[in-house]
C-alpha positions as CSV (number, residue, x, y, z in Angstrom):
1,X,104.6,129.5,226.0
2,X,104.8,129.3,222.4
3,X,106.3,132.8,221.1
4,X,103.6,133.8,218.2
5,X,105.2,134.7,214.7
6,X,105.6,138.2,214.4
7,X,105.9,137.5,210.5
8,X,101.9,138.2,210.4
9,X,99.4,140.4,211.9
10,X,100.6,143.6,210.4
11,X,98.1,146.0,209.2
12,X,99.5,148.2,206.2
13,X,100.7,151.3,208.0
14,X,99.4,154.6,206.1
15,X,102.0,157.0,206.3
16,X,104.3,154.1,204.9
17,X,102.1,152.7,202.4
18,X,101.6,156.5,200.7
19,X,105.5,156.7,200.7
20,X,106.2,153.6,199.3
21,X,103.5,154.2,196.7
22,X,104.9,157.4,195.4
23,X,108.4,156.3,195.5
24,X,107.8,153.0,193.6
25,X,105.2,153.9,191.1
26,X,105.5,157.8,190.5
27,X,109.4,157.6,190.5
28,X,111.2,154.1,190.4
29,X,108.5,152.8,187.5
30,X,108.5,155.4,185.8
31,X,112.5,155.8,185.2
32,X,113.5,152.4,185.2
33,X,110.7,151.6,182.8
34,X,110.4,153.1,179.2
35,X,107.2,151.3,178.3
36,X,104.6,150.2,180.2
37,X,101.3,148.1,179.3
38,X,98.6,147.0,181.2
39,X,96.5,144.6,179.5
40,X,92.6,144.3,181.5
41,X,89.9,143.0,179.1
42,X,87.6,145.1,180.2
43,X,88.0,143.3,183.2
44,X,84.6,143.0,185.5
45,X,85.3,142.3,189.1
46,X,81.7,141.6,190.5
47,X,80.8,144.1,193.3
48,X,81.9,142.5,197.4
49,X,83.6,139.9,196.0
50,X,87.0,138.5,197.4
51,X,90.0,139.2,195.2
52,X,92.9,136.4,194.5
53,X,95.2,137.6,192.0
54,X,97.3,134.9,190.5
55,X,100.2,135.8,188.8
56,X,103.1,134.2,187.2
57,X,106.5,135.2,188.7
58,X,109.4,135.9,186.7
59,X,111.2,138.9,188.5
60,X,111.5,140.3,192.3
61,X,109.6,143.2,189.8
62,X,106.6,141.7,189.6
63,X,105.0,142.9,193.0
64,X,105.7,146.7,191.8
65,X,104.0,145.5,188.7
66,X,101.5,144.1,190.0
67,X,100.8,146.9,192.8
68,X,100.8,149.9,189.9
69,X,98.0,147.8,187.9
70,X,95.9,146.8,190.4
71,X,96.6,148.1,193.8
72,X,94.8,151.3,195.5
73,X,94.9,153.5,192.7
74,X,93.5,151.6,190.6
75,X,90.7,148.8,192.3
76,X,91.1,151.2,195.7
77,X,92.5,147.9,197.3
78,X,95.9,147.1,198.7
79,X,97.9,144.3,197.3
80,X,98.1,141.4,200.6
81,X,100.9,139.4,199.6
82,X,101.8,136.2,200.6
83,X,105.4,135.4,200.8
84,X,107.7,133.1,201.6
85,X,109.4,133.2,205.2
86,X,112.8,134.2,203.9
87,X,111.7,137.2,202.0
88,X,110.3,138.8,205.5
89,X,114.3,138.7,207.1
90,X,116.3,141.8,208.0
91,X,115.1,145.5,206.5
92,X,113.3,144.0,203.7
93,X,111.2,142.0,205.9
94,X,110.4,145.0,207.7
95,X,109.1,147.2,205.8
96,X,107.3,144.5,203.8
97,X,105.5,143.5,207.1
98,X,104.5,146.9,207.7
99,X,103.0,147.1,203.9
100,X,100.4,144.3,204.3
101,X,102.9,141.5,203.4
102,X,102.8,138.4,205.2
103,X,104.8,134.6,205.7
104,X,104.1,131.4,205.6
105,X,105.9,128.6,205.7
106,X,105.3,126.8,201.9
107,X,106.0,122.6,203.0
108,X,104.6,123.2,206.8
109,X,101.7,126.2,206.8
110,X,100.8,127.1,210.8
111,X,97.4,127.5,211.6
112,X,97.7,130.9,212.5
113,X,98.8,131.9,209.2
114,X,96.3,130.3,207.3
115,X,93.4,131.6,209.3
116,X,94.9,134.8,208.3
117,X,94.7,134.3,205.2
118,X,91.3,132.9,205.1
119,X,90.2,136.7,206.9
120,X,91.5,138.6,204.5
121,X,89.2,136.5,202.0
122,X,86.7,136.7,203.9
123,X,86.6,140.6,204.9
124,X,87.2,141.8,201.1
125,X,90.9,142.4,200.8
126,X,93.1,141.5,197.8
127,X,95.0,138.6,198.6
128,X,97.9,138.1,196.2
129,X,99.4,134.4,195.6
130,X,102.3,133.7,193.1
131,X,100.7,130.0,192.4
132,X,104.5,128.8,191.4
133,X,106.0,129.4,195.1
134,X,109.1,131.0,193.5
135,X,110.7,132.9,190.4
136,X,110.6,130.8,187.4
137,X,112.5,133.6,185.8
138,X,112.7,131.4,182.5
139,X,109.5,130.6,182.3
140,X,109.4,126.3,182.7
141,X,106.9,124.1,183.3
142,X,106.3,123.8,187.2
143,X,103.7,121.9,189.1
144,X,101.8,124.7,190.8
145,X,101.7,125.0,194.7
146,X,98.5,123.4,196.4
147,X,98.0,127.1,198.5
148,X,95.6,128.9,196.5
149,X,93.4,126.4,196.2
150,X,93.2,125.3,199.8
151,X,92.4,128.8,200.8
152,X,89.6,129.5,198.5
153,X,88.4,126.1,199.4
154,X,88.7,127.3,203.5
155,X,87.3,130.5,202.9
156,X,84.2,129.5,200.8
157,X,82.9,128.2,204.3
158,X,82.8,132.2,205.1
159,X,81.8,133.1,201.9
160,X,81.0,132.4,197.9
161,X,82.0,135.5,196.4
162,X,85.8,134.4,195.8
163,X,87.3,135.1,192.4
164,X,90.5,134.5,191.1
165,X,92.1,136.2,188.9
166,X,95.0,134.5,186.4
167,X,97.9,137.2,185.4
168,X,100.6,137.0,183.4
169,X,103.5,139.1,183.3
170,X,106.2,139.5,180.8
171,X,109.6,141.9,180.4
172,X,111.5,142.6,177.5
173,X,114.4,141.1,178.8
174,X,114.6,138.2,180.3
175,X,116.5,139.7,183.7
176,X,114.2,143.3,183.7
177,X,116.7,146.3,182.1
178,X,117.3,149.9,183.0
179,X,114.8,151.6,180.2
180,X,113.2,148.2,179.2
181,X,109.6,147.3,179.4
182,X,107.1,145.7,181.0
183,X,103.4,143.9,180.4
184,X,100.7,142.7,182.1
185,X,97.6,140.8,181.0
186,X,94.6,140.3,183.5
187,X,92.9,137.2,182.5
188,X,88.9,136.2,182.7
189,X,88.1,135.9,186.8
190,X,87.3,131.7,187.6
191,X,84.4,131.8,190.0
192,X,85.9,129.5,193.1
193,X,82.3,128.3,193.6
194,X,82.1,126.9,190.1
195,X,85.5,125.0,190.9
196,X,85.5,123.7,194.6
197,X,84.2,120.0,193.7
198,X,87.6,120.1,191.7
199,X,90.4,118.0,192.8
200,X,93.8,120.1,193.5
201,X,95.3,118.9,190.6
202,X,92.7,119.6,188.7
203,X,92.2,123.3,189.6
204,X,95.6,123.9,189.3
205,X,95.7,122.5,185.5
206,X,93.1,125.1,185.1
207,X,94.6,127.7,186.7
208,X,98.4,127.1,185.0
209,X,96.7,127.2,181.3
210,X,95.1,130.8,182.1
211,X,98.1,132.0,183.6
212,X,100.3,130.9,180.6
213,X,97.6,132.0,178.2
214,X,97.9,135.5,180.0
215,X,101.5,135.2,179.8
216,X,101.6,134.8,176.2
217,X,99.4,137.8,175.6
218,X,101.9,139.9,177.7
219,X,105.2,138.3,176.0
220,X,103.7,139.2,172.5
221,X,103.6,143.0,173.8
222,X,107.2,142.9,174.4
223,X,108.1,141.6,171.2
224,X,109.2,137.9,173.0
């Protein structure tokens, strides 16, 4: 019989997810940090929708980022990554597992990992995706990955209230410094529903000019 991953089906145990939080945003952030900005437009999330957040990835930061902006304290949801199978290996992987992160395999997804995916759409969680499958630490041109797409396109046979949100993210060095800064820029939400006739390619074009747009809001905050 077919041993099932153990990379998935983790629920984000409490007692660790409180730790975590206060030692990443109420200690490490805050030290390592010297300036922080958090760029949301007034950003209006419609109520029982499903969250994608899309950001563009240019440090192993960015999921502390991304967690002090818009995680529990702030949309009273947890951050869901999705992650790549070797960043789940050793300690890392578990203590990410056991902080809602999950795996999948980027070239080959299972089943299994996909239809968890799709749940966490489906039941109102806040599924982050880095659409570039990597860090593009210097910021070039990549064709994004077709993984967002194909799970808001899966889930909308659960439901229509998916919205994506494009982010960009931007440090004042290139390599994030001891006392340097950080900024992040929510763009406009793109309404999956409006999108799903859209070819892959297509979305994705989309999707890459609003990130980039973002990121250019956040770069100009860090004087880059």
């Amino acid at each position: 019989m077919k041993k099932k991953s153990i990379d998935i089906w983790y629920e984000i145990n409490p007692i660790l997810g409180f730790i975590a939080m206060l030692i990443t945003q109420d200690v490490v952030m805050r030290f390592f940090f010297s300036k922080k900005k958090i760029i949301n437009n007034s950003l209006s999330i419609p109520k029982n929708s499903s969250i994608i957040l899309a950001p563009t990835h240019r440090s192993r930061w960015d999921g502390l980022v991304l967690t002090m902006a818009m995680g529990r304290r702030v949309s009273k949801k947890d951050c869901r990554f999705m992650v790549t199978r070797s960043e789940m290996r050793g300690i890392q992987g578990w203590f990410l597992k056991r902080l809602g992160c999950f795996s999948i395999d980027q070239l080959s997804p299972s089943l299994s990992a996909l239809r968890y995916a799709v749940n966490l759409i489906e039941k109102k969680q806040q599924l982050v995706v880095f659409p570039e499958g990597k860090i593009n630490k210097y910021g070039k041109a990549l064709i994004l990955k077709e993984g967002l797409f194909r799970l808001g396109r899966l889930a909308l046979k659960k439901t229509t209230a998916i919205i994506v949100i494009p982010i960009g993210i931007a440090y004042s060095e290139v390599s994030p410094r001891f006392r340097g800064e950080f900024c992040i820029s929510f763009g406009k939400p793109i309404k999956m529903n409006d999108y799903k006739n859209l070819s892959i390619k297509e979305f994705n074009k989309v999707l890459n000019e609003r990130m980039i747009e973002e990121e250019k809001v956040a770069l100009k905050n860090v004087r880059r």
